[in-house]
N, C-alpha and C positions, 0 to 999 in steps of 0.2 A: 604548574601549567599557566599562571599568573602571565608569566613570563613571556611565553609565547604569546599571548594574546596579546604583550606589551609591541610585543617586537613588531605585529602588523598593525596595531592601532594607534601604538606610542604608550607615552607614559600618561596619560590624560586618564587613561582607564583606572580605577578605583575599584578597593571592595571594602564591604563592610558585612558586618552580623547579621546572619538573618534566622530564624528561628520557625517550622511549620507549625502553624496554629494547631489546637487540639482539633479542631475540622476535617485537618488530614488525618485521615486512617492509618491506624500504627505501623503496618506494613513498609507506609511509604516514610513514615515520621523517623521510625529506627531503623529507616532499612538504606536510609542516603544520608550522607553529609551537603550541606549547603551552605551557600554565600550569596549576597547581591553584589553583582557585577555592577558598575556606573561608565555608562560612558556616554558623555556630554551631560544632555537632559534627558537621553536613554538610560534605563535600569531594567536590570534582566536578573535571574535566578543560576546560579552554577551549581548544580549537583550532580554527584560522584555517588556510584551505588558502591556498599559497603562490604559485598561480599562478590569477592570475583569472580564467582557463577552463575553472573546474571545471564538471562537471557533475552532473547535480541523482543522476539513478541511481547514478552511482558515489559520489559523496560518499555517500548513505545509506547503503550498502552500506558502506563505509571505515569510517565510523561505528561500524556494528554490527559489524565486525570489533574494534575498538578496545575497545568496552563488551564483549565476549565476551572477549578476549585479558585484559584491566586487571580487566574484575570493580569497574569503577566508571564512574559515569554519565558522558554526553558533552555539553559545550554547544557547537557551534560558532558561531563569531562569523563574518558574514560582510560584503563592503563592498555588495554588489549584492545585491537580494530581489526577485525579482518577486511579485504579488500572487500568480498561479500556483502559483509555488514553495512562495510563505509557504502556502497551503492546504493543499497536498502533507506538507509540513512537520508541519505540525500535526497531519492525518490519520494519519501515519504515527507520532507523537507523540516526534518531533525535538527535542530543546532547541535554541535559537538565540538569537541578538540581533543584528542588522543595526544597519548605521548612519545608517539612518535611526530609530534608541530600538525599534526594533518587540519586543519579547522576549516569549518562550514558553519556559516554561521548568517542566515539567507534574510535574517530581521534585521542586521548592519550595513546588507548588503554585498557578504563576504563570503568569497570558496576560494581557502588558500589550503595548496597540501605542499606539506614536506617542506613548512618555510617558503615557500616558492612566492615574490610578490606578483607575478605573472596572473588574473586572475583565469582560473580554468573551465572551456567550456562545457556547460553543463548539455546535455539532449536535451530537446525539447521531449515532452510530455503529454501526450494526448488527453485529453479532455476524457470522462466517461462517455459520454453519448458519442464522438471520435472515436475511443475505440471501439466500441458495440458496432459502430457499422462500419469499421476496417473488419474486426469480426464477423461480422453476418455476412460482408463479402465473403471472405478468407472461407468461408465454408458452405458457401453459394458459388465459386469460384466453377469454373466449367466451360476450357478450353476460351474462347473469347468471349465469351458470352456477356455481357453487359445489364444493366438496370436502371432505370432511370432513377431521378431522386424521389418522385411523386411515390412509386413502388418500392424504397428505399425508408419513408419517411409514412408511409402504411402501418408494412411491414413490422416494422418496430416502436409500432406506437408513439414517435416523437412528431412535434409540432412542426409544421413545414419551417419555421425559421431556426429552430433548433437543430432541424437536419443539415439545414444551409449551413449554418455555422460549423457544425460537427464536419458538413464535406469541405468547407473551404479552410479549417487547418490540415485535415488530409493531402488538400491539392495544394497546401502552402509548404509541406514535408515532403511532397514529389511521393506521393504512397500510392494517389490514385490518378488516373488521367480523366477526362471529362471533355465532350460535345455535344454541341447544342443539335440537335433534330428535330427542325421543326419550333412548336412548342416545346418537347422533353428536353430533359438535362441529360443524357446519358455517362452513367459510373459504370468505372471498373478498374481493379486491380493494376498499378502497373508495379510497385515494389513487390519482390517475395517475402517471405515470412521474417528472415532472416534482417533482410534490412532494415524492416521494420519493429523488430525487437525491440531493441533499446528504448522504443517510442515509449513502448506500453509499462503499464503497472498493475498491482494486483489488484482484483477486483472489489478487496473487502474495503466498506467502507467503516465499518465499524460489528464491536462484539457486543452480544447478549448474551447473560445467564439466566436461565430456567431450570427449573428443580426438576422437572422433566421432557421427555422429548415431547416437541412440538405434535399437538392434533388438530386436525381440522385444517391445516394452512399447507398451502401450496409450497414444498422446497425440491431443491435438487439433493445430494448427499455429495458434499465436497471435503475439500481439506485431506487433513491423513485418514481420515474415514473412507472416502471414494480411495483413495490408492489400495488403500489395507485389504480392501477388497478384490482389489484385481490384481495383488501380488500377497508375499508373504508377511508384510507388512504386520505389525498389531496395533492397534490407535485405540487409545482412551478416551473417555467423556470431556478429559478435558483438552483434545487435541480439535474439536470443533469438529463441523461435519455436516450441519444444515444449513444451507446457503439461500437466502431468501431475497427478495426484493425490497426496496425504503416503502413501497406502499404496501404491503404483505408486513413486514415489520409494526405498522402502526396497526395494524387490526390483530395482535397478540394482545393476550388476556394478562391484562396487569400484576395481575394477581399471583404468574407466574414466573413471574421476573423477579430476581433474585441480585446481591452484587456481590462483587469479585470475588470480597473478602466470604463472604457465606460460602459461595461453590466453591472455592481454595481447600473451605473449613469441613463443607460436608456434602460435597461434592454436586452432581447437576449435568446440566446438557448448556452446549454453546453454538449457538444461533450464529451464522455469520449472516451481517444486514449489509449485501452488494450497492456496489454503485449503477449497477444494471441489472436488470430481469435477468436473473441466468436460467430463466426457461425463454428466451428468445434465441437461444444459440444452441440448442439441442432439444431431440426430442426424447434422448435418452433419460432413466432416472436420477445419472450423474452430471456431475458441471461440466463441461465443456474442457477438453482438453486442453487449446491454452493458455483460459483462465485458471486451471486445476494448476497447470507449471509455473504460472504467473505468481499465485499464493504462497506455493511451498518453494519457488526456484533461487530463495535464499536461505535453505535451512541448512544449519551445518553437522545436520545428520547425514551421514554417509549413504546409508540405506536406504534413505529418502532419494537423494541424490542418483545414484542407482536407479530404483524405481522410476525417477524423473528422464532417465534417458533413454529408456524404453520409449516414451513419448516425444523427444526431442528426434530420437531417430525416425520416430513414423510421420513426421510434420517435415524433417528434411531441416533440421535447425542444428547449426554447428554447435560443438562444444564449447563450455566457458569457457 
């Protein structure tokens, strides 16, 4: 796949040896092949996972263990990409190059597929606090009904300049419309659900393991856990399921926290740490439906998938 990386950057690209220090955890030491990429006075990491049943959540997650440990960018090369994946991928702003030429590669500068030199546009991407209050409308929504920004930026706990900002990519994507009355700002919806799909992303911002389920802290029950429960579903310990907030995250007891390789080894409970309160978007005891489709709407279980359109149907959102 050298090759193709030649053909969009040229021959200027280099690689040479590279070897994970014993730092890295055996998992990821034997469990990828690796190279340094050079290109210019750019140098990056190219690894290949070595058994071709990786999966999509733990590779990302392996990934960002590696660029946090190294302190230098990651590309993986992969033989198999579902369209799926590749969007997941992107979203989540992955380097990559499949073998079929597809390459993303957002630290060069570069989203070339299929050979294509044409460079391809990507959606924009809503901010966290952007989507939270495209969402808190979305489900405040109520014939024409409107909200100022003042009762908008309450509401949700964010700082009036944070709101601002959060409404003025909103009204820079045509999601929401806005009039001034007065003093107030007046928001409200003018894209549907649908159009503004693409915008969004899931809400986890990152995983924790504990040896057991969370007490004392405030969560919702999401993931394949919240599904499992309102269909035929079965979800494991390790399929995640408490959904919590970044400041709710720091007031967990140290002492229960555990890493990958232990809960892989002997099992535990996984916290998901949101980019938002997801008790600001329901009052029920699960997450929010859809932030729940948001999380699981690139899995390539079928059954999931399934399950998942039960909720696309009741929101009015077309099929992939």
């Amino acid at each position: 796949m050298l090759e193709t990386i030649r053909n969009i950057f040229g021959n200027s690209i280099t690689e040479g040896r590279f070897q994970f220090p014993k730092s890295i955890p055996n998992f990821i030491r034997y469990g990828y092949s690796v190279r340094r990429l050079f290109f210019g006075e750019k140098s990056s990491l190219l690894i290949s996972p070595k058994n071709d049943d990786w999966n999509l959540a733990t590779l990302k997650k392996q990934i960002g263990l590696i660029e946090e440990m190294l302190h230098e960018p990651v590309i993986v090369q992969l033989e198999r990409l579902s369209s799926l994946q590749r969007t997941n991928l992107i979203e989540s702003r992955i380097a990559f190059v499949s073998a079929k030429g597809q390459i993303f590669i957002p630290f060069w500068g570069c989203y070339f597929e299929e050979k294509i030199l044409n460079p391809q546009k990507i959606p924009a991407l809503l901010s966290a606090n952007a989507q939270l209050v495209f969402l808190y409308l979305y489900y405040n929504k109520n014939g024409d009904k409107t909200l100022t920004q003042t009762q908008i930026s309450k509401a949700l706990y964010l700082p009036k300049a944070t709101c601002a900002r959060a409404v003025q990519q909103l009204r820079d994507l045509d999601l929401i419309s806005s009039a001034s009355e007065g003093t107030a700002n007046l928001i409200a919806l003018k894209s549907d659900l649908n159009s503004a799909f693409h915008h969004l992303t899931s809400p986890v911002h990152k995983l924790l393991y504990v040896k057991s389920p969370p007490k004392n802290i405030s969560f919702k029950i999401s993931g394949l856990k919240a599904l499992s429960e309102r269909s035929d579903l079965v979800s494991l310990s390790s399929d995640g399921g408490y959904a919590v907030s970044r400041e709710t995250a720091i007031t967990l007891d140290k002492n229960l926290l555990i890493d990958e390789q232990t809960f892989r080894d002997f099992g535990g409970e996984i916290i998901e740490v949101w980019k938002y309160d997801p008790f600001l978007l329901t009052e029920s005891e699960y997450a929010d439906d859809i932030s729940l489709l948001l999380e699981l709407n690139n899995s390539d279980d079928e059954r999931v998938q399934s399950e998942l359109d039960v909720i696309r149907q009741k929101h009015g959102l077309k099929g992939e």
